[in-house]
C-alpha positions in Angstrom: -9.7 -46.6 -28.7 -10.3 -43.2 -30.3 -8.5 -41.4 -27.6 -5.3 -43.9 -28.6 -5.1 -43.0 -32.0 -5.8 -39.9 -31.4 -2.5 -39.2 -29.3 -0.6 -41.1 -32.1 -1.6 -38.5 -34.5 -1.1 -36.1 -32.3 3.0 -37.3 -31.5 3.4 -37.9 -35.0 2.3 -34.2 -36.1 4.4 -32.6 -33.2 7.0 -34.9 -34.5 6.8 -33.8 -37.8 6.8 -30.0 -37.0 10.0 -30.6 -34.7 12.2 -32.1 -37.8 11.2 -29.6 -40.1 11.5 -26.8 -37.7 13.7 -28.2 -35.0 16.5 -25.7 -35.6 14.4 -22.7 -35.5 12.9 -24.0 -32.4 16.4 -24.8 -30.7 17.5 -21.5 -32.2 14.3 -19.4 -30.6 14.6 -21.0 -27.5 18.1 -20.3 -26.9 18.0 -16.6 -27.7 15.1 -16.2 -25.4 17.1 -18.2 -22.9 20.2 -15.3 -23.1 17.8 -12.7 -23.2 16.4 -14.1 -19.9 19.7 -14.1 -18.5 20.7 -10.8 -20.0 17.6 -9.3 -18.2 18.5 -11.2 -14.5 21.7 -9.8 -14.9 20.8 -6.4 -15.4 18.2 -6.4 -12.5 21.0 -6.8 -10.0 22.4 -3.6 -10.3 20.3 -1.2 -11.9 18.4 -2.5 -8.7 20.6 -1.2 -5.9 19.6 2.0 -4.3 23.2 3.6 -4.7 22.1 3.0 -8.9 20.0 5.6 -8.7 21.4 7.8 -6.0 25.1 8.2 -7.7 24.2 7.9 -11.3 21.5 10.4 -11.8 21.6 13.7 -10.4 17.9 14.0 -10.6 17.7 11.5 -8.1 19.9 13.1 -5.8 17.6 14.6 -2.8 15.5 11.6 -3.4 18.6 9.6 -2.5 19.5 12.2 0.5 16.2 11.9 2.1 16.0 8.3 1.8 18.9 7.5 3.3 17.5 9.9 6.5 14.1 7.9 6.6 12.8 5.4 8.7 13.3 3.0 5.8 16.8 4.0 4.8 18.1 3.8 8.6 16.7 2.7 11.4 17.6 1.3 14.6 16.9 -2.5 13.7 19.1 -1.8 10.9 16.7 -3.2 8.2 16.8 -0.8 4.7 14.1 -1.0 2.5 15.0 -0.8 -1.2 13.7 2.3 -3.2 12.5 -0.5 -5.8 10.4 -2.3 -3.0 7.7 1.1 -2.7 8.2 2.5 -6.4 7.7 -1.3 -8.3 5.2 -4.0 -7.7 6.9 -6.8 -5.4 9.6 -9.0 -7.1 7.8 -12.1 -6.2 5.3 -11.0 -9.6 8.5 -11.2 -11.9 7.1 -10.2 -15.0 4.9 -7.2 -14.0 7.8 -6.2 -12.0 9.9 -5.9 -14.9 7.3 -4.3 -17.1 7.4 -1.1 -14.5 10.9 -1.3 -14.3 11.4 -1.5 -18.1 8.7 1.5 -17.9 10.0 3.5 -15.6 13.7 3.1 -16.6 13.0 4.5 -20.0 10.9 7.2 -19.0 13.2 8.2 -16.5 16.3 7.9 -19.1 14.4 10.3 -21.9 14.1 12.5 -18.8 17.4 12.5 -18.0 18.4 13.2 -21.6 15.5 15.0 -23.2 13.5 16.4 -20.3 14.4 19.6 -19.7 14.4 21.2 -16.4 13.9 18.9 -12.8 10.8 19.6 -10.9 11.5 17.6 -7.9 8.5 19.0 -5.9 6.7 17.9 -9.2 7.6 14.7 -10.3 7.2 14.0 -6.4 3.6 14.9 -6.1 3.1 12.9 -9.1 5.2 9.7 -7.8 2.8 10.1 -4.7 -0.1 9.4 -6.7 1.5 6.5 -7.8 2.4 4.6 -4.4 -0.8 2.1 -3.5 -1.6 1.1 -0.2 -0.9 -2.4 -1.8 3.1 -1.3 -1.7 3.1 -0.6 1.5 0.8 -3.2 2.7 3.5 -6.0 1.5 5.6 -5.2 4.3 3.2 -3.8 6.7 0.3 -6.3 6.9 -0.1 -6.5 10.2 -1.5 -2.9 11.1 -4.2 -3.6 13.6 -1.7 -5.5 15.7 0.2 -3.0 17.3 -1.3 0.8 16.2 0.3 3.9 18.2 -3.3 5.2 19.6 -6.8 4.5 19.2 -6.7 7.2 16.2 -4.0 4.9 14.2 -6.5 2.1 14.4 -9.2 4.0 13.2 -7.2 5.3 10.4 -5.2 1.8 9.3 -9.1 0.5 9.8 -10.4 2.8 7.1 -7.5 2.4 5.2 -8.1 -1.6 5.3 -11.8 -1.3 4.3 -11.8 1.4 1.8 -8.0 1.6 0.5 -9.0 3.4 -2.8 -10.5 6.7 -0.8 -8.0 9.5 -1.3 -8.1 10.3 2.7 -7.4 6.6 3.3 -4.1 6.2 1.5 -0.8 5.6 3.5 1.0 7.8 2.3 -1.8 10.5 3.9 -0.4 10.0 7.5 3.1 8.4 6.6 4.3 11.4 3.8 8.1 10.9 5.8 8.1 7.0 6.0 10.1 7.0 2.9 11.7 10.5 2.2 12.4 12.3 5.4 12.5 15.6 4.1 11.4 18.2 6.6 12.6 17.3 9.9 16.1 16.5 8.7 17.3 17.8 5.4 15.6 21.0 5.0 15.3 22.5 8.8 16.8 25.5 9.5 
């Protein structure tokens, strides 16, 4: 019985708070419901790879050396978006769009305020920055089909200890994303 009357007080008092504050409710929801919209609309193309690539000079041997990569051409045809290795996956919407919100704006008071473009620089430091975890959502099948008995050893320790410095993909795979030295910048 006390559980009863206990949900009648219970609709009453939401009911209550809904006609006294029903319009600021309706009115909170639907601004949150155009900024959500708002935001999903501006994902699409500030997402593309040609965003970056044509609109910011900074960008512009990142874009280069990309497009030379295995993941910017390859013979299956299958690109990989710059936003799938430099954000967490989409599938985790709302950390995704923190590090895009993140990065945007630090990239845009760059852009504006920064001074001089260090591309070996920022580079090194976006290097630090890319997790096995990143690479892994693509790749999770790395004992399957390894090059030599060396690329098993290595994707074994990079399985069981990810976090060792030696252990990181982008160790072995520097070109995977950015062909830069066999392509772009041979004599």
């Amino acid at each position: 019985m006390k559980t009863g009357s206990f949900l009648k007080k219970s609709a009453r008092a939401l009911w209550g708070l809904f006609r006294r504050h029903g319009k600021a409710f309706v009115a909170g929801f639907a601004c949150a419901l155009l900024a959500f919209l708002l935001i999903g609309a501006m994902l699409g193309p500030t997402s593309k790879n040609e965003f970056c690539g044509a609109l910011c000079h900074e960008m512009g041997v990142s874009y280069r050396t990309w497009e030379l990569s295995t993941h910017g051409a390859n013979k299956y045809g299958f690109r990989v978006d710059c936003i799938d290795c430099h954000l967490p996956p989409k599938e985790y919407f709302f950390s995704h769009l923190a590090a895009k919100s993140y990065e945007g704006a630090k990239d845009g008071y760059y852009h504006f305020f920064g001074g001089e473009y260090d591309v070996e620089k920022v580079r090194e430091r976006v290097r630090e920055h890319i997790s096995n975890s990143r690479c892994e959502h693509c790749h999770d099948s790395l004992l399957v089909k390894p090059g030599s008995s060396s690329a098993r050893k290595a994707h074994l320790a990079a399985l069981s200890a990810p976090d060792e410095p030696e252990n990181r993909c982008v160790e072995c795979h520097e070109d995977a994303g950015h062909q830069r030295h066999e392509k772009l910048f041979s004599p």
